[in-house]
N, C-alpha and C positions, 0 to 999 in steps of 0.2 A: 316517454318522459313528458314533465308534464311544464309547460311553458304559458307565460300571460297572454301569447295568441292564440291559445287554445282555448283558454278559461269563457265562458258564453259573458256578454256584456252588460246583461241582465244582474247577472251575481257580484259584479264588482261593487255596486251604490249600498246592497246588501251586505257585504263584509266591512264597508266602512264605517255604515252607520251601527254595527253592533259591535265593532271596534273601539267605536268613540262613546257607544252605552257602557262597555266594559270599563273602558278609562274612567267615567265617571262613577260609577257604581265603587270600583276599588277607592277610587278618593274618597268619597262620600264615606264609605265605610272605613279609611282610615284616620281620617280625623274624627270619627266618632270614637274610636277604639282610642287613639290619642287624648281626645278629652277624658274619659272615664280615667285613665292611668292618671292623666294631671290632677282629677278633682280627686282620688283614691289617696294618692301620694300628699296634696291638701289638709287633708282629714288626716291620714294618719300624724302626720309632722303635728297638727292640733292636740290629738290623745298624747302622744308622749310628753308633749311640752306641758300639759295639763299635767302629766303625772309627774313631772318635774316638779310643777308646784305645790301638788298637794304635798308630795314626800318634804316639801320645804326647801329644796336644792335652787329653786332659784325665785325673784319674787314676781309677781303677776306684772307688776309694770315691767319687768326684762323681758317676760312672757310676750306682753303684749306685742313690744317691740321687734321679739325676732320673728311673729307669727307675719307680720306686717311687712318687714322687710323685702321680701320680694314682691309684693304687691304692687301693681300700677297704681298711682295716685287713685283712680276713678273706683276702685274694688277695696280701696280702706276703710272707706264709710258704711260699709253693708255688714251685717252680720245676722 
């Protein structure tokens, strides 16, 4: 059986720091995976609301309005 006073003392500083590489590497890569889905979902909501108004169904100023609505103030002025 295998117990932590067995383990050499060398290997411990080694498991921790590729421990704490792993934790960061998953984060690192899930908020990047979470960005793309946010800015995906962005643009699409953009395409359909456009194709709302080209069909006529609703007018560019409602357009404007619902594209913006979830926006932080600082992210309205860009386009």
């Amino acid at each position: 059986m295998l117990s932590l006073a067995s383990i050499d003392n060398d290997i411990i500083p080694i498991i921790a720091i590729g421990g704490g590489l792993l934790v960061a590497i998953i984060a690192i890569l899930s908020g990047a995976i979470s960005n793309v889905v946010r800015t995906r979902s962005r643009e699409m909501t953009k395409r359909e609301v456009a194709a709302y108004v080209a069909e006529g169904s609703i007018s560019p100023d409602d357009a404007e309005r619902l594209i913006s609505a979830g926006q932080p103030h600082w992210e309205r002025g860009k386009r």
